[in-house]
N, C-alpha and C positions, 0 to 999 in steps of 0.2 A: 473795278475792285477798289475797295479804301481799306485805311491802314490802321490796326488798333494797336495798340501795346498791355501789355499786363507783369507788373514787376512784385514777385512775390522772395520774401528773405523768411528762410527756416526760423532766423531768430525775432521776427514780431510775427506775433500772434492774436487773435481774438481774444479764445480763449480755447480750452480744452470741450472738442465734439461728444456730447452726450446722444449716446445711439438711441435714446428715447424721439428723439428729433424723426423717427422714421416711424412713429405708430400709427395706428388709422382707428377712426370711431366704428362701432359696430353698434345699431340701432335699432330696435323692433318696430321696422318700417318699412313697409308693402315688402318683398321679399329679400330683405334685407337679410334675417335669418332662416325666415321658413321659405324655402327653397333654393336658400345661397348656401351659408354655412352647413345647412341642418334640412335631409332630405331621406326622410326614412323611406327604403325603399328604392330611393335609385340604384343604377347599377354599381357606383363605385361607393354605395353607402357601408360605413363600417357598422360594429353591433349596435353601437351607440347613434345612428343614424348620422353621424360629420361623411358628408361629401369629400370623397379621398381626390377628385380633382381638382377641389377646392384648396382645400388644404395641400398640396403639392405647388399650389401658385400662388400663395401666401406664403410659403417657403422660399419660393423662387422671388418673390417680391422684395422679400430682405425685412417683413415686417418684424420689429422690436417689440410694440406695444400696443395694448387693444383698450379703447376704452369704450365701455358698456354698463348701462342698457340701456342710453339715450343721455345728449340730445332730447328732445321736445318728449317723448314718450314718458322719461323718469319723471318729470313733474307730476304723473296722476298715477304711477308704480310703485304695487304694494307687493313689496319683495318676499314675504310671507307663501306669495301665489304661485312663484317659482322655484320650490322648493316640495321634496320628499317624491312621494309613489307619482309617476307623470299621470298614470288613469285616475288619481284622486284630486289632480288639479281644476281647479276651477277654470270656465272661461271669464274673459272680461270682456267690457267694453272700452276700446281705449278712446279716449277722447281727443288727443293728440293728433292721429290720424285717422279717426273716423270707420277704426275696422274692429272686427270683433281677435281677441289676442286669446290663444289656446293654453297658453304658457306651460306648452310640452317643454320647451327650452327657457332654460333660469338659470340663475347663480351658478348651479353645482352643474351643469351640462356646461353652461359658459367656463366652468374655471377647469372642466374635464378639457375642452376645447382646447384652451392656451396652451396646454404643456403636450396634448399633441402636436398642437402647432410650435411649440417653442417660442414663444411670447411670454412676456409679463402683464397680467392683468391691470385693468387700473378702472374699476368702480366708482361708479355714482351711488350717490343718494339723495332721496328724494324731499326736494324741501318748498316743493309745489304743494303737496295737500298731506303731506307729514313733515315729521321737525325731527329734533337732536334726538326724541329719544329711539324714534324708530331706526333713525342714522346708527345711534349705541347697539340696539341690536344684532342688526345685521353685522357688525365689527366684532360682536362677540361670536353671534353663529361664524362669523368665519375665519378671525383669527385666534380663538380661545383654545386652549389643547382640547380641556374637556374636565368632566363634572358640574359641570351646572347644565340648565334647562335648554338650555339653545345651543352652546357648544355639543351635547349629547343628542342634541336633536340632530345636528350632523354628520356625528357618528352615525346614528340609525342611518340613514342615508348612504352609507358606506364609504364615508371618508373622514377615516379614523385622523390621519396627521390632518392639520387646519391646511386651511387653504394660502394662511399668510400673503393677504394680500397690503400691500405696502402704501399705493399710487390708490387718491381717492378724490373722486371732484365731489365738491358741496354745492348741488344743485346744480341748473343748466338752466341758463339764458333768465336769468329771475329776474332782470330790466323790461323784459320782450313784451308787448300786449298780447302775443300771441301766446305766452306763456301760461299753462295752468298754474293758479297761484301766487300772479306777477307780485312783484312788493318793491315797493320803496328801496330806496340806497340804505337810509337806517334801520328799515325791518331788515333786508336781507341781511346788513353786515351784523347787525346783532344776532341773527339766527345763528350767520355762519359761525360768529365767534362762541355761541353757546356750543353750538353743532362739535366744530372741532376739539372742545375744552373734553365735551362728552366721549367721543371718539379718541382721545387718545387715552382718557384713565381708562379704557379697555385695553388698549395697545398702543403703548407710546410712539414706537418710533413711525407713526405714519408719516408720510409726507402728502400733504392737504392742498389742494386747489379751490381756490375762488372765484366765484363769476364775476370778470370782467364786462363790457357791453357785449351785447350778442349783435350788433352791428355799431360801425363807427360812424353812420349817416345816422342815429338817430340823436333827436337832440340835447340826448342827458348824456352823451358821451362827456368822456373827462371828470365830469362831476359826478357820475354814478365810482368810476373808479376812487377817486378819493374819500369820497363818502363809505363805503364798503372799507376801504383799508383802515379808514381812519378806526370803524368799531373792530377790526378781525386783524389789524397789521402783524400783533405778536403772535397771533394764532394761527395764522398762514402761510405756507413758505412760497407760494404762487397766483400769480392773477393771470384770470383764461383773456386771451383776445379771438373774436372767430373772422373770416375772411372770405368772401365767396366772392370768386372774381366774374362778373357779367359782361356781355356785348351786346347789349339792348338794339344796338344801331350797326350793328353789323360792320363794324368799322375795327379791322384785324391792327392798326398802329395802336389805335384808342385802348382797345381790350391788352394791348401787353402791356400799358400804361397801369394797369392793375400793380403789376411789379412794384414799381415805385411805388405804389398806394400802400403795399404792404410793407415795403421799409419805411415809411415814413409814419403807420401806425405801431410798428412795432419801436420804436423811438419815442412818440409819442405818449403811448403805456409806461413804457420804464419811466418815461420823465415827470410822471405824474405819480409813480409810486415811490420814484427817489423824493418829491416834494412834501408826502406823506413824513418820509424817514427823517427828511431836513427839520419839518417843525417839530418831530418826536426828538433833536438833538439823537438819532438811532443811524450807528453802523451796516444796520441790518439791509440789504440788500434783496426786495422782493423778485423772486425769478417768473418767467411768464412761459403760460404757457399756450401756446398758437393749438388748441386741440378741437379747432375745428378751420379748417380752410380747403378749396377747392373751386372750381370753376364751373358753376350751377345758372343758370340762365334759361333752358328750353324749356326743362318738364321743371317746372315751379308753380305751376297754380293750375287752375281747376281742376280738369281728370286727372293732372299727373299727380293732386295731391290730394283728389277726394277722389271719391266713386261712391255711387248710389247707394241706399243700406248700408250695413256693418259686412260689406266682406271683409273674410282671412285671409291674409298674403293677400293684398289685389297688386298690382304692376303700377306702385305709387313712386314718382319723383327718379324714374328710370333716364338719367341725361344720358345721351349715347356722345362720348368724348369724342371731339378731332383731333387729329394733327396738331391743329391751333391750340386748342386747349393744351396738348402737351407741350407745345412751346410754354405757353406761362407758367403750367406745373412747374416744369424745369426750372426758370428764373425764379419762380417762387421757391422751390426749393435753394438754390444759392443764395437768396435774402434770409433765410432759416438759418443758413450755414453761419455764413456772416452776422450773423445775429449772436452765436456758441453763448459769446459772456453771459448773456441775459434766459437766450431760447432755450429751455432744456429740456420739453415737452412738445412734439407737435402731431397731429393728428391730419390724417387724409379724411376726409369725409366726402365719403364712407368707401367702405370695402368692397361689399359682392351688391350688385344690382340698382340700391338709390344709391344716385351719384358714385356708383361705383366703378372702382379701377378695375373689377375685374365681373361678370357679366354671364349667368348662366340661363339652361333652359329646362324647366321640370321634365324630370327621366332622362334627358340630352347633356347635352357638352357645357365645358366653360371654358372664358378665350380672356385672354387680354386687351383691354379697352386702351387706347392709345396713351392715355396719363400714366400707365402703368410705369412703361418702360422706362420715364427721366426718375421713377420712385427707385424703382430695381439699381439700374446703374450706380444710385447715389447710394443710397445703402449699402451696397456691394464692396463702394470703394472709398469710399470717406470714412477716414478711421483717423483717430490720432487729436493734434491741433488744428484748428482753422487760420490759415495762415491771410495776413493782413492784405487783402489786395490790393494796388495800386494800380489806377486803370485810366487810360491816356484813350478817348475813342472818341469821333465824331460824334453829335447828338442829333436828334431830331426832336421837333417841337409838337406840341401836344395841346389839347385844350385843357387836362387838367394839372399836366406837368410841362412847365414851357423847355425842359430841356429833358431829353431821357438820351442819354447814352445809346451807340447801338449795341455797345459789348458787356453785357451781364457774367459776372465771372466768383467764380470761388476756388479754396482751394485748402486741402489737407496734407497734415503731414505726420506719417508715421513713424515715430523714432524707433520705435523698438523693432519695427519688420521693415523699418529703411526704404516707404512706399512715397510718393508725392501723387494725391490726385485731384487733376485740373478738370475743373466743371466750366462751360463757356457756350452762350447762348449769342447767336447771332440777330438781331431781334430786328437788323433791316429786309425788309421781304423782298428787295429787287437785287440787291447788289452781296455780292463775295467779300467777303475780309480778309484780309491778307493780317493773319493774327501774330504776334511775336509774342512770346511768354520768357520771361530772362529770371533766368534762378539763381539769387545770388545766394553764397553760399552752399549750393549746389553737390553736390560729390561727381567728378570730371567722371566716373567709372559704371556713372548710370544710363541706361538705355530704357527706351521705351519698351514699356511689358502688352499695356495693350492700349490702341487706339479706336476710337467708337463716334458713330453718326447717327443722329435721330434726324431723319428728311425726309420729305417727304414733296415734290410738287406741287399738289393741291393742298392747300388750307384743310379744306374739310376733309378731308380725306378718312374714312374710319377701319375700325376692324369689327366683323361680325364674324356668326358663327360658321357662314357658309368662307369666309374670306378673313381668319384669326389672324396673318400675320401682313397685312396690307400695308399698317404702320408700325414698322420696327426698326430696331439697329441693325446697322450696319457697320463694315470694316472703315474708319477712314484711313484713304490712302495718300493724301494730301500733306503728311505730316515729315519735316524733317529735327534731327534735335544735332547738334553740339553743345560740346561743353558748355557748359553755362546757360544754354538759349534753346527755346525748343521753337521752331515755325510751323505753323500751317495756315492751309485756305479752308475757311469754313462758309459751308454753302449760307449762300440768302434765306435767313427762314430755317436755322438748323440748332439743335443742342448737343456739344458735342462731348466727350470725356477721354481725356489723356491719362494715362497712368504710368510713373516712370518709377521704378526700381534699381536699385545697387547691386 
């Protein structure tokens, strides 16, 4: 056993936790919607065909925010097609992923969706193979009250109060080759700055996202971000970064090296849009938003991302998560945390089936995918400020990070319901930690409310449908607290969450 330390004080802080920080993309991609969310006809489908077992573990998930309708799909999505009578909807072709799109499900089923689910929506538009003013449109059909042509057109449709959708990205991954519609740094930032200008004389107070790189290995990174702020800086209050953490080489120290990868890109981006702000002489402060990360490596190419013909729903880009994987989830979630000043947006990708946390079966059940559970926990219990970690741990050395700590740690604090909660990732796979957490400034009269273990033996270890709860939490029992100081041992290979109350 080795010894870490973790010194957290109520009064330095990050910054204040924005529960957006918990949302996940939702993408029309292989059964993404059709047969995840949206399954007319199964047994737990309501009128509107939403899977009631679905939505009961997106509730349980703690998700805050959804963003839709892609991801790689919106680049060639003509919103137009998801809207009014569903029997008088057209089918497509989507070129994106190579199936044919029914678009039974759109706009007005997606925004029926969120407030079943209790979520706030947060919309794309497509600026792959339409521009600003199809972007205008759609802002009017869905935030306008009504009397004109398109606000009344969603009237007809039977949703008299608008849909007030707030949260809106301009475009998706428009750096990418793989992109419909890729463009240049100075096409897309003048789009985006036309785009946004358009979009707010229908409704001002949006809040706008812009594409950042769709990967940091490729080699316009930095300079695509600058380029884009420099045309859209006043027109934006956000730049996306995405993150998909892989283990090509089968090497579980390497693959949580991802961790680091992500704090160090998420520094990265702010430092290139505060350099923007510096030669504009501007106070203004761009926020980022992480609204795509996850850990995607198995089903990424061939079958898992085509199939022969234009099938509907085919079983495209379905990664079956480990154990492992939720170890990085987890630390990757604490680097989000620790991130508050700047992160105020971030996205799981995706929800039910590609790359999803949570994993069903046409007419059959849905279970929790082992990433689930570090999402749950931390939504559940990080409320408040993020408070500043100070962390004393052994490191181990890496090929791409010559030093990575073993103790990944965050932590919240709620002044108003008098909560602290401690997030902490053990990230050496052979050995125990012998962890000390010292709370200064503390209240002497606080006890622990609940302590929690994500472990598992085996790395790979999964959950399926015949076997949902193989990797889950558990009680830990390893934990002591006094005034001031809370101890415990956290297994080899664990994520754990303390939560102490007044």
């Amino acid at each position: 056993m080795f010894r870490a330390r973790l010194v957290l004080d109520r009064d330095f802080v990050v910054g204040a936790l924005d529960r957006r920080l918990f949302g996940v993309l939702v993408e029309h991609v292989g059964r993404s919607v059709h047969g995840g969310l949206f399954e007319p006809g199964h047994p737990t489908a309501d009128a509107h065909g939403f899977r009631q077992d679905v939505l009961a573990l997106v509730r349980e998930m703690g998700v805050t925010t959804v963003r839709y309708p892609g991801g790689n799909f919106l680049s060639g999505y003509d919103w137009e097609d998801g809207v009014g009578p569903p029997q008088q909807r057209p089918a497509r072709l989507d070129l994106a992923w190579h199936s044919t799109e029914s678009n039974a499900f759109g706009t007005d089923e997606f925004i029926r969706w969120c407030r079943a689910a209790g979520v706030e929506p947060m919309l794309g538009v497509n600026l792959g193979t339409r521009g600003a003013d199809a972007a205008r449109r759609l802002v009017e059909y869905c935030n306008h009250p009504g009397g004109t042509q398109l606000s009344d057109w969603r009237r007809s449709h039977g949703f008299d109060a608008p849909h007030a959708v707030r949260a809106w990205c301009l475009g998706n991954e428009m750096d990418a080759p793989w992109q419909i519609g890729q463009k240049s740094a100075a096409e897309y930032g003048r789009l985006a700055r036309d785009c946004a200008r358009l979009m707010r004389a229908v409704s001002p107070d949006l809040q706008l996202t812009a594409c950042g790189s769709s990967s940091r290995s490729l080699p316009t990174f930095g300079q695509w971000e600058y380029e884009v702020l420099e045309q859209c800086f006043e027109e934006v209050d956000l730049v996306s970064l995405h993150a998909y953490f892989e283990n090509p080489q089968a090497d579980s120290w390497e693959f949580l090296g991802n961790i680091d990868s992500l704090d160090g890109h998420i520094r990265e981006v702010a430092a290139i849009a505060d350099a923007v702000a510096a030669r504009r002489h501007s106070r203004k402060r761009t926020l980022l938003a992480v609204d795509e990360w996850n850990t995607w490596y198995r089903a990424r190419s061939g079958e898992h991302a085509r199939q022969p013909g234009w099938p509907s729903a085919p079983r495209l880009i379905e990664e079956i998560h480990t154990f492992e994987d939720a170890l990085a989830a987890g630390g990757a979630l604490c680097v989000l945390m620790n991130h508050a000043d700047r992160v105020k947006v971030a996205c799981l990708a995706q929800l039910v089936n590609a790359i999803g946390a949570i994993r069903t079966e046409p007419g059959g059940p849905a279970w929790r995918q082992a990433i689930f559970h570090p999402f749950a926990l931390a939504s559940r219990h990080a409320r408040g400020q993020v408070l500043q970690p100070a962390i004393d741990s052994p490191a181990g050395s890496g090929r791409l990070h010559p030093e990575m700590p073993y103790l990944v740690a965050s932590a919240t604090h709620d002044r108003q319901a008098q909560r602290t909660a401690i997030f902490a990732l053990n990230r050496h796979l052979a050995q125990p930690m012998a962890l000390e957490v010292e709370l200064r400034g503390a209240d002497p009269r606080w006890v622990l409310q609940e302590a929690v273990e994500l472990h598992h033996p085996e790395l790979h270890a999964i959950n399926t449908a015949a076997e949902p709860d193989t990797v889950s939490p558990r009680p830990h029992r390893g934990v002591e607290l006094e005034p001031g100081r809370l101890r415990a041992r956290l297994q080899p290979g664990s994520w754990n969450v303390f939560v102490l109350a007044c």
